[in-house]
C-alpha positions as CSV (number, residue, x, y, z in Angstrom):
1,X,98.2,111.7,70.8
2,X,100.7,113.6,68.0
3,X,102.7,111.5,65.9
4,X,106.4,112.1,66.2
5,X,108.6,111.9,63.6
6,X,111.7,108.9,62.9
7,X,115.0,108.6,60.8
8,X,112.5,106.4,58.2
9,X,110.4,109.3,58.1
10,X,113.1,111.5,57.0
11,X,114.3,109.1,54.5
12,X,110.8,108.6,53.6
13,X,110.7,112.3,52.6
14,X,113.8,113.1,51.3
15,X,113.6,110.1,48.8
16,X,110.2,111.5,47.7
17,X,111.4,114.8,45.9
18,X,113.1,115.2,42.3
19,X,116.9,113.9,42.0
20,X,117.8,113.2,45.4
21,X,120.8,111.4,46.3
22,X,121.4,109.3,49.7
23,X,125.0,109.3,50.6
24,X,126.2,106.0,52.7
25,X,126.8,107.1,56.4
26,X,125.8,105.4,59.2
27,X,122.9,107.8,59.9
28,X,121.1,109.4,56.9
29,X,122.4,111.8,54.7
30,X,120.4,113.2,51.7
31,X,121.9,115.8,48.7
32,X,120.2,117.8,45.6
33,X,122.6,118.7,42.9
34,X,125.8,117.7,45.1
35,X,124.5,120.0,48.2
36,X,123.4,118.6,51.3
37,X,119.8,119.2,53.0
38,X,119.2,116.8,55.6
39,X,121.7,114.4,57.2
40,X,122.0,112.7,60.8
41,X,123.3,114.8,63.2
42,X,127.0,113.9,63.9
43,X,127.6,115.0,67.8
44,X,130.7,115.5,69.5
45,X,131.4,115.5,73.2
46,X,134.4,116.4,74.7
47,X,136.8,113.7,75.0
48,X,134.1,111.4,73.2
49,X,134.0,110.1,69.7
50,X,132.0,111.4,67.4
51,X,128.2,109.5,67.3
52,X,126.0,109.9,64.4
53,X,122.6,110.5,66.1
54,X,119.5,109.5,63.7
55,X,117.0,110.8,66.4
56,X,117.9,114.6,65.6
57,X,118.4,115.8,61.7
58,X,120.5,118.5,60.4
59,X,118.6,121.1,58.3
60,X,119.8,123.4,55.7
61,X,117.7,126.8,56.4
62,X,118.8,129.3,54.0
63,X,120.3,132.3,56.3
64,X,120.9,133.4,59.8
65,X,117.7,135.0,60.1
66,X,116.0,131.8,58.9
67,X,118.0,130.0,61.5
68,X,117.4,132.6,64.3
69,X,113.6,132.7,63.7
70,X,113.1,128.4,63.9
71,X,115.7,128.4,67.0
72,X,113.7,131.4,69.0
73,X,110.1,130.0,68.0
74,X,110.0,126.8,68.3
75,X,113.0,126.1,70.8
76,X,111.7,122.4,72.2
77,X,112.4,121.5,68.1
78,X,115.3,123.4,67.1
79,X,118.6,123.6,68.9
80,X,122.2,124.4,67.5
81,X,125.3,123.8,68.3
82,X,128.9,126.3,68.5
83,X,130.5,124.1,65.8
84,X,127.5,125.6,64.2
85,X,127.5,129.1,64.4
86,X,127.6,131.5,61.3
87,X,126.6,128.0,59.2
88,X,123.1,128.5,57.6
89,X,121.9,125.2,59.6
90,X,119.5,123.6,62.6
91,X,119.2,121.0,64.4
92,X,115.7,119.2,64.7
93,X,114.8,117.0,67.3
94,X,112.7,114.5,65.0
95,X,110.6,113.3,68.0
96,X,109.0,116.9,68.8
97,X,107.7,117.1,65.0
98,X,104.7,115.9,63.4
99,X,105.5,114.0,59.6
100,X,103.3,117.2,58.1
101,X,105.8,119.8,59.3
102,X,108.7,117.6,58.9
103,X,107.8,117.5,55.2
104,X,107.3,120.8,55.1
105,X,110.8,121.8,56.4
106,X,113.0,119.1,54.4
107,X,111.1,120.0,51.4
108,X,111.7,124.3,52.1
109,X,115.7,122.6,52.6
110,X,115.4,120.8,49.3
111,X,114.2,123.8,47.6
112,X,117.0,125.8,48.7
113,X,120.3,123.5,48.1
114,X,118.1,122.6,44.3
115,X,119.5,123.6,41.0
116,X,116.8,125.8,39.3
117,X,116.1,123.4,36.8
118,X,115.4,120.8,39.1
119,X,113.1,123.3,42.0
120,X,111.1,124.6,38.8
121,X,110.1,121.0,38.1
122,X,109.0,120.3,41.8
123,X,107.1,123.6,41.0
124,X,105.2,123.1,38.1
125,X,104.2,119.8,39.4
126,X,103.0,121.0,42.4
127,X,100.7,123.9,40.2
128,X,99.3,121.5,38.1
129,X,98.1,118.5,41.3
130,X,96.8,121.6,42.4
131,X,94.7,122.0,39.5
C-alpha cells in the first residue's frame, strides 16, 4: 500500500526549511519572507460559507505553464478552481500524494516565494549533505 499524505505532513515539511513562518488559521498556512507557499484550501460553495479544508493544500507553482503541466499530468492530484484562474497556484489533494513527492513540491513552492538570501542557504546546504 502507498502512503498518503496529511495536513501534519504538510506542516511537517513546511516547518523543516529555512525561515518559515506558520500563520494562525484554522487550517495551515505557511510563508517565506512574508509570501505564502502552502496553506489549507479555503472552499466556497454557492450559498455556503467558506470551509477551510486541511485535506487539500494550496501550492504556489511559479507560472501558468507550471500550473498547466501539474493540472494536465497528474489530474487525480491537482485540480483548480475559477477563483483561481490567471493566479500562479494548485490545488493538491494531499491523500493522492506520497510524503516524498509532497516534499518535493512544497520545497520547489518554498524555493520560489524565498528571498535569495535565504534559497541560497537551503542551497549550499543541500551541496554540501551531498558531499
Amino acid at each position: 500500500m502507498t502512503t498518503v499524505s496529511d495536513a501534519d505532513d504538510v506542516r511537517r515539511l513546511a516547518l523543516s526549511l529555512p525561515e518559515v513562518e506558520e500563520i494562525d488559521s484554522d487550517g495551515f498556512d505557511f510563508r517565506v519572507g512574508g509570501k505564502g507557499f502552502v496553506w489549507s484550501y479555503p472552499e466556497r460553495l454557492p450559498g455556503k460559507p467558506r470551509v477551510i479544508r486541511t485535506d487539500v493544500a494550496v501550492l504556489f507553482v511559479g507560472d501558468e505553464a507550471e500550473k498547466q503541466a501539474l493540472l494536465l499530468g497528474e489530474p487525480d492530484m491537482f485540480f483548480t478552481t475559477p477563483g483561481y484562474d490567471g493566479l500562479p497556484l494548485v490545488m493538491l489533494r494531499l491523500g493522492q500524494v506520497s510524503p516524498e513527492r509532497l516534499s518535493e513540491l512544497i520545497t520547489d513552492a518554498w524555493r520560489m516565494r524565498a528571498p535569495d538570501d535565504i534559497e541560497a542557504g537551503l542551497t549550499a546546504g543541500l551541496d554540501n549533505e551531498l558531499r
